[in-house]
MDAnalysis code that builds the backbone (N, CA, C; Angstrom):
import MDAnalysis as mda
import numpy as np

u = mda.Universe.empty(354, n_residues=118, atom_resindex=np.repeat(np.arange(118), 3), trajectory=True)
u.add_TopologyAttr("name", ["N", "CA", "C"] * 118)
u.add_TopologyAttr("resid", np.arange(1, 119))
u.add_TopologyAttr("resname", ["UNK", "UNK", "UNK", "UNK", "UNK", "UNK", "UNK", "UNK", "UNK", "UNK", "UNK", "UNK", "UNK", "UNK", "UNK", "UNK", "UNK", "UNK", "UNK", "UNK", "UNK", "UNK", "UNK", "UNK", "UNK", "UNK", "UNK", "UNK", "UNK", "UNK", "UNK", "UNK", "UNK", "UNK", "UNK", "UNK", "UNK", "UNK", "UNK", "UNK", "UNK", "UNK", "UNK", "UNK", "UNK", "UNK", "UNK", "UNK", "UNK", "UNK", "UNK", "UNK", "UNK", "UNK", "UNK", "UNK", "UNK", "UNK", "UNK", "UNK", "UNK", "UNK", "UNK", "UNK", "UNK", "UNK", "UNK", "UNK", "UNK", "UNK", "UNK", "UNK", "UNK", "UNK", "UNK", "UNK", "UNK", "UNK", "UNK", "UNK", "UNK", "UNK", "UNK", "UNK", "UNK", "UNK", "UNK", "UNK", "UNK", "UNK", "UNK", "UNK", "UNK", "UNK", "UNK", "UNK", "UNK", "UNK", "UNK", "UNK", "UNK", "UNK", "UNK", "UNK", "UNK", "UNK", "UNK", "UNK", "UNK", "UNK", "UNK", "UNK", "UNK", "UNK", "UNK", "UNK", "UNK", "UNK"])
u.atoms.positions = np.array([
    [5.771, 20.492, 9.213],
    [5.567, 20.922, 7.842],
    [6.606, 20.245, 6.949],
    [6.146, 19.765, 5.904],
    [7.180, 18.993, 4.951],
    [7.877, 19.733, 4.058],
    [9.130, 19.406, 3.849],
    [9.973, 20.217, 3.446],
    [10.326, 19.223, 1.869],
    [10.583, 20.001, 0.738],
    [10.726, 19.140, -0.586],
    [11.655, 18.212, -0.524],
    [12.748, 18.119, 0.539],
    [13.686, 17.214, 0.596],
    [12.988, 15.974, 1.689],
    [12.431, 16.109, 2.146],
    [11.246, 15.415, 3.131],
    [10.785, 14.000, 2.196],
    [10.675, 13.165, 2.773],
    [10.090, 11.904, 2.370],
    [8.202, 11.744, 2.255],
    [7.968, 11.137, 1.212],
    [6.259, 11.520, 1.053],
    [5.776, 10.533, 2.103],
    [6.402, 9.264, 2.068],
    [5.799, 8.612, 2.862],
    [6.944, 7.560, 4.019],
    [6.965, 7.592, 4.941],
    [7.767, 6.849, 5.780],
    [7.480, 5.949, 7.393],
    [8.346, 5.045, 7.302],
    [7.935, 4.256, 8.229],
    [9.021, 4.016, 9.393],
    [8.680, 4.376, 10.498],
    [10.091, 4.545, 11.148],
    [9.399, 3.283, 12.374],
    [10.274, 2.385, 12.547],
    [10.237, 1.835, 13.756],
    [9.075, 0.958, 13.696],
    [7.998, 0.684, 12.333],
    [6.921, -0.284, 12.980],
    [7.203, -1.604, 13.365],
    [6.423, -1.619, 14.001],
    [6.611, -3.589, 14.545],
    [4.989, -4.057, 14.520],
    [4.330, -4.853, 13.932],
    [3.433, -5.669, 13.841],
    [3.266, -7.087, 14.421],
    [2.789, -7.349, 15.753],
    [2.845, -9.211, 15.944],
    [1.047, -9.732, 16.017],
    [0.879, -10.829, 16.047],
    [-0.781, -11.347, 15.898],
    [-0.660, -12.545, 16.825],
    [-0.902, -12.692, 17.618],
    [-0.358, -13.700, 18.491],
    [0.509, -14.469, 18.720],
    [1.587, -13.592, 19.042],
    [3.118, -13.691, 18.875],
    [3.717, -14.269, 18.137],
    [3.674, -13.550, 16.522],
    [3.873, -14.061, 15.657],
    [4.367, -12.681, 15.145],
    [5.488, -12.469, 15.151],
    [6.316, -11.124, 14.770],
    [6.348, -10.681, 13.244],
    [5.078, -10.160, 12.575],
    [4.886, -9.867, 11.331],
    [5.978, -8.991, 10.887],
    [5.716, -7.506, 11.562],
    [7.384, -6.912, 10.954],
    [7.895, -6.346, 12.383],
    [9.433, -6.216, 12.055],
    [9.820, -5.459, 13.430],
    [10.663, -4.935, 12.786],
    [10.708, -3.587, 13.877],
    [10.988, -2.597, 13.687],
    [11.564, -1.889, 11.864],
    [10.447, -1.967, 11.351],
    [10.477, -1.394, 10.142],
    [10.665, -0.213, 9.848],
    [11.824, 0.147, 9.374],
    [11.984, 1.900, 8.787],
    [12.213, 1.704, 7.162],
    [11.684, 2.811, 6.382],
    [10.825, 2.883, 5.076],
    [11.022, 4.418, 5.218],
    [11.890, 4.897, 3.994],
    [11.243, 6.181, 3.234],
    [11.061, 5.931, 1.649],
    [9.578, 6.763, 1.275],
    [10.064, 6.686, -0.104],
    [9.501, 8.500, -0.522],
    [10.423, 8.745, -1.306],
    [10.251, 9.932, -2.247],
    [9.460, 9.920, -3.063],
    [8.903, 11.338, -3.316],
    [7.320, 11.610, -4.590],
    [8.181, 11.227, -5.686],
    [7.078, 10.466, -6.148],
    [7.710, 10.068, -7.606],
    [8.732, 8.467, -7.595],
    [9.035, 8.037, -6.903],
    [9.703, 6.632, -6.096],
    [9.071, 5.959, -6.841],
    [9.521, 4.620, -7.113],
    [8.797, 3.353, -7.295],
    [9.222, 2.550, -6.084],
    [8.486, 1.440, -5.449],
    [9.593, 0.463, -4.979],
    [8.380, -0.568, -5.161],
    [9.455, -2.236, -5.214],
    [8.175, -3.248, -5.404],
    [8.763, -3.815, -4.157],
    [7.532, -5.105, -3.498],
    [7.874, -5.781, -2.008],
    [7.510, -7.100, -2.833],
    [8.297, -7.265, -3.037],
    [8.649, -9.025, -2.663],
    [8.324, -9.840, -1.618],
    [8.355, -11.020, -1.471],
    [9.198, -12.211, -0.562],
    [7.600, -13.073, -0.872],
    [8.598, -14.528, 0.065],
    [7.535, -15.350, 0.173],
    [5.939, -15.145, 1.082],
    [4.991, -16.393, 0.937],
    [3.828, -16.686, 1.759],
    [4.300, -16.033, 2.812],
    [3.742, -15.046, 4.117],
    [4.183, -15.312, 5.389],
    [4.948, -13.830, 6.386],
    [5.752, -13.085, 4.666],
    [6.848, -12.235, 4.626],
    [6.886, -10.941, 5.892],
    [4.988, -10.778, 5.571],
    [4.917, -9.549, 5.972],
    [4.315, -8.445, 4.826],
    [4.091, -8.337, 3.886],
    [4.091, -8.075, 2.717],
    [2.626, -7.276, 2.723],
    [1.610, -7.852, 2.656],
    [-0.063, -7.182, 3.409],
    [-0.089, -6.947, 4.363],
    [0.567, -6.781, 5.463],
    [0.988, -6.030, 7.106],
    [1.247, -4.692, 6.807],
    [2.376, -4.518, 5.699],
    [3.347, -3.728, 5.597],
    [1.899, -2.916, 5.014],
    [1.141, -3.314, 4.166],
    [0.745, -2.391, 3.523],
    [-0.836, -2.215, 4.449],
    [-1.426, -3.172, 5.076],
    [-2.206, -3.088, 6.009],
    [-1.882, -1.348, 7.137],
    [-0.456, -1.593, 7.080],
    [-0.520, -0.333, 8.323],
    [-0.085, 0.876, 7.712],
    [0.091, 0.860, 6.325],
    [0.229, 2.163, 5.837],
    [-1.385, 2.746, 5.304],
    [-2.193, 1.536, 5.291],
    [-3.323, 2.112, 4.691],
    [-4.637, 2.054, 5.971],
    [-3.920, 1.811, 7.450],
    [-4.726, 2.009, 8.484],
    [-5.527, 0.736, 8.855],
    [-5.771, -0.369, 8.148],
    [-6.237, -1.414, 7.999],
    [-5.691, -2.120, 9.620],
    [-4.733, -2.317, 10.121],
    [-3.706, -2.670, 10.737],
    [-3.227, -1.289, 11.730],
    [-3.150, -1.325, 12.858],
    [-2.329, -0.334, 13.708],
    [-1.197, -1.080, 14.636],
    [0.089, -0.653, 14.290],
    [1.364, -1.076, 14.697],
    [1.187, -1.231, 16.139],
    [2.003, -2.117, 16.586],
    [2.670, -1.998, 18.279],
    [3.407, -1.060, 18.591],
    [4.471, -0.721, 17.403],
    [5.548, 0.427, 17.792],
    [5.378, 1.113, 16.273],
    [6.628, 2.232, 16.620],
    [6.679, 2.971, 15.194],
    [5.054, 3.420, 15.022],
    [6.006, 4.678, 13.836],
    [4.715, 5.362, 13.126],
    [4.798, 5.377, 11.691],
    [3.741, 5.827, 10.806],
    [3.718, 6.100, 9.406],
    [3.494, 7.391, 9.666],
    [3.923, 7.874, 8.536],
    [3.988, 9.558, 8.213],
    [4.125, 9.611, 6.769],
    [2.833, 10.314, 6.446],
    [2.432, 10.503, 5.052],
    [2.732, 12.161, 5.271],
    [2.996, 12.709, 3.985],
    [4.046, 14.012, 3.822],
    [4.830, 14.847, 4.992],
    [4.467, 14.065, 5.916],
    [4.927, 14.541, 6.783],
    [3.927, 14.492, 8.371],
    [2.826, 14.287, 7.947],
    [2.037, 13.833, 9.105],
    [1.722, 12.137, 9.766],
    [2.015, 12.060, 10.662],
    [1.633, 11.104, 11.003],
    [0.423, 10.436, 10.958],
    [0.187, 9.292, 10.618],
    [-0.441, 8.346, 10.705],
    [-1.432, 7.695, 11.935],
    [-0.622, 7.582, 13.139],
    [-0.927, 7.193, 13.808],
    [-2.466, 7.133, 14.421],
    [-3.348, 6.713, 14.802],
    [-4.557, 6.778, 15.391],
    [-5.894, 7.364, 14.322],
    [-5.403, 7.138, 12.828],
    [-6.534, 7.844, 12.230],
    [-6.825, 6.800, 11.612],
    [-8.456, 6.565, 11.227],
    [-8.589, 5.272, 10.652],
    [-8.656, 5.618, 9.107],
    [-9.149, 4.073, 8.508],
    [-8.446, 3.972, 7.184],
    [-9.377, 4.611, 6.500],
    [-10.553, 5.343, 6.611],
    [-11.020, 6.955, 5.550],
    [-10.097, 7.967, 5.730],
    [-9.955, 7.905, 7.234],
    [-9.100, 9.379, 7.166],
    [-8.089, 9.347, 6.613],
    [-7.089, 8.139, 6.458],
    [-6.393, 8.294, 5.534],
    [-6.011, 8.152, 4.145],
    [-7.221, 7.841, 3.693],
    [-7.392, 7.377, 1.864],
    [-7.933, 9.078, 1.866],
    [-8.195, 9.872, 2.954],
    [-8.787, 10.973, 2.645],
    [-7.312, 12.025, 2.337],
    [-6.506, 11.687, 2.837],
    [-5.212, 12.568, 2.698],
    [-4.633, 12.044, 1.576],
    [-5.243, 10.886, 1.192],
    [-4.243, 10.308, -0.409],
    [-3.643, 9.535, -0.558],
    [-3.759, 8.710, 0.495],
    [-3.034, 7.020, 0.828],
    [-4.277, 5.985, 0.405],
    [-4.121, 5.327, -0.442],
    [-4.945, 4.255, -1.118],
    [-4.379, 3.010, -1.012],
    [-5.300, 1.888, -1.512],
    [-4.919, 0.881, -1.996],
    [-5.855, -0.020, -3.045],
    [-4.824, -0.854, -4.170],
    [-6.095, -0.930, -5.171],
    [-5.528, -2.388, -5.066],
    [-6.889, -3.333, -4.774],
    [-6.497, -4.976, -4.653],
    [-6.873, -5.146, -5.965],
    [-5.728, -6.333, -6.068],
    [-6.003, -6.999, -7.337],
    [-7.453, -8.429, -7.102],
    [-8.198, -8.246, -8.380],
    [-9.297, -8.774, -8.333],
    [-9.396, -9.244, -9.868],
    [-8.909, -9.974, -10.502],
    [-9.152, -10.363, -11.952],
    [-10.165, -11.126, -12.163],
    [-11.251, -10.407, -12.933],
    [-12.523, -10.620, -12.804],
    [-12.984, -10.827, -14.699],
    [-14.267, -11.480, -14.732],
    [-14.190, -11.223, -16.492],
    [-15.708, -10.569, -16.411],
    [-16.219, -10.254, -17.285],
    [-17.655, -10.140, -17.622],
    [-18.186, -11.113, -18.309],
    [-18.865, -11.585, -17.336],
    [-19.902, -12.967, -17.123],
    [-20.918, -12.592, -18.880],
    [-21.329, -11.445, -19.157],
    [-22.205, -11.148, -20.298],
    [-21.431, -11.302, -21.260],
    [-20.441, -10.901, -21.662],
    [-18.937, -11.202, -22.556],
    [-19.011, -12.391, -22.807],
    [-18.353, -12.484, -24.096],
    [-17.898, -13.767, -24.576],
    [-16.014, -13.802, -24.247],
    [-15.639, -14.715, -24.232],
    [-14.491, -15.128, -24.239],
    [-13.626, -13.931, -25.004],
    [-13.351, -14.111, -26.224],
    [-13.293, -12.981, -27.127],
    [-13.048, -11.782, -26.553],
    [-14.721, -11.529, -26.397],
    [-14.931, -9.919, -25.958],
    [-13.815, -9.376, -24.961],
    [-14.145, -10.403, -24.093],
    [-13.107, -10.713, -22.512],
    [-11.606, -9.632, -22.541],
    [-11.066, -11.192, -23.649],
    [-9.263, -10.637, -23.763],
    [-9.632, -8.986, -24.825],
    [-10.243, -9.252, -25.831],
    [-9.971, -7.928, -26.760],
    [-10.443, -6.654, -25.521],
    [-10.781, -6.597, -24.796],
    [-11.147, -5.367, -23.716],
    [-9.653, -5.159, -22.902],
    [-9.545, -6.848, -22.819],
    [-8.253, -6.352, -21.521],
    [-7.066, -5.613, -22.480],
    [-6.747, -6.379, -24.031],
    [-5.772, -5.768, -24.622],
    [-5.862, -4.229, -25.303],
    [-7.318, -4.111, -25.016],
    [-7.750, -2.670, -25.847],
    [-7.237, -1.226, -25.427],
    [-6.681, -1.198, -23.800],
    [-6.012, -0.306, -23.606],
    [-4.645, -0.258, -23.299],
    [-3.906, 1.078, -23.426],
    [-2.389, 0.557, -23.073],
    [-2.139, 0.596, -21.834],
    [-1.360, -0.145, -21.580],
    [-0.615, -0.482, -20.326],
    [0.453, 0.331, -19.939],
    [-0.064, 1.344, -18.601],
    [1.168, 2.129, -18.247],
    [0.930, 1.822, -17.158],
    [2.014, 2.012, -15.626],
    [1.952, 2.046, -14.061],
    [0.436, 2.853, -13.749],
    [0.160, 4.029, -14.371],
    [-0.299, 4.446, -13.462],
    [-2.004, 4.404, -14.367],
    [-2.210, 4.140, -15.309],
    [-3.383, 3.361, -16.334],
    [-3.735, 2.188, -15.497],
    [-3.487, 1.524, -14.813],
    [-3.263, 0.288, -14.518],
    [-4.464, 0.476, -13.060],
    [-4.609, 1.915, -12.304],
    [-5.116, 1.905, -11.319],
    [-6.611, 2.434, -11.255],
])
């Protein structure tokens, strides 16, 4: 049972390889409700792994994820967009019926906040 001092989401110990090609090892990750954090690095990093096995896409060699406190492990990726773990790919797309114009004045027409954005 998760306790308010408890981490919403954490990663203790994963390791990811693809034909021995050591994506992440041994990865430990907490983040707190309400947290931001951004992932960086280059081509190659690990970066869609990392987020591959928090969103079930991907199942680790070692280590687990634990969303509020439950583990992760062995549930696939409905069951866990069903507890509230998502992911939203970026896809910048225009409307083909739109004019040019139309295009940008839509994208600038709303404001831009973190969480508007999803």
């Amino acid at each position: 049972m998760p306790t308010p001092e408890s981490p919403l989401l954490e990663l203790v110990g994963v390791s990811v390889s693809f034909d021995g090609f050591l994506a992440l090892k041994n990865l430990n990750l907490q983040l707190a409700a309400g947290e931001l954090r951004a992932v960086i690095g280059p081509n190659g990093a690990g970066k869609t792994t990392f987020l591959d096995v928090i969103t079930g896409k991907v199942r680790p060699q070692a280590g687990d994820v634990r969303f509020r406190g439950r583990s992760l492990k062995g549930r696939n990726e409905h069951q866990i967009a069903r507890l509230g773990v998502g992911r939203k790919f970026q896809s910048p797309r225009v409307f083909e019926q739109l004019s040019v114009q139309e295009n940008l004045a839509l994208a600038v027409s709303t404001p831009k906040t973190p969480m508007g954005l999803l």
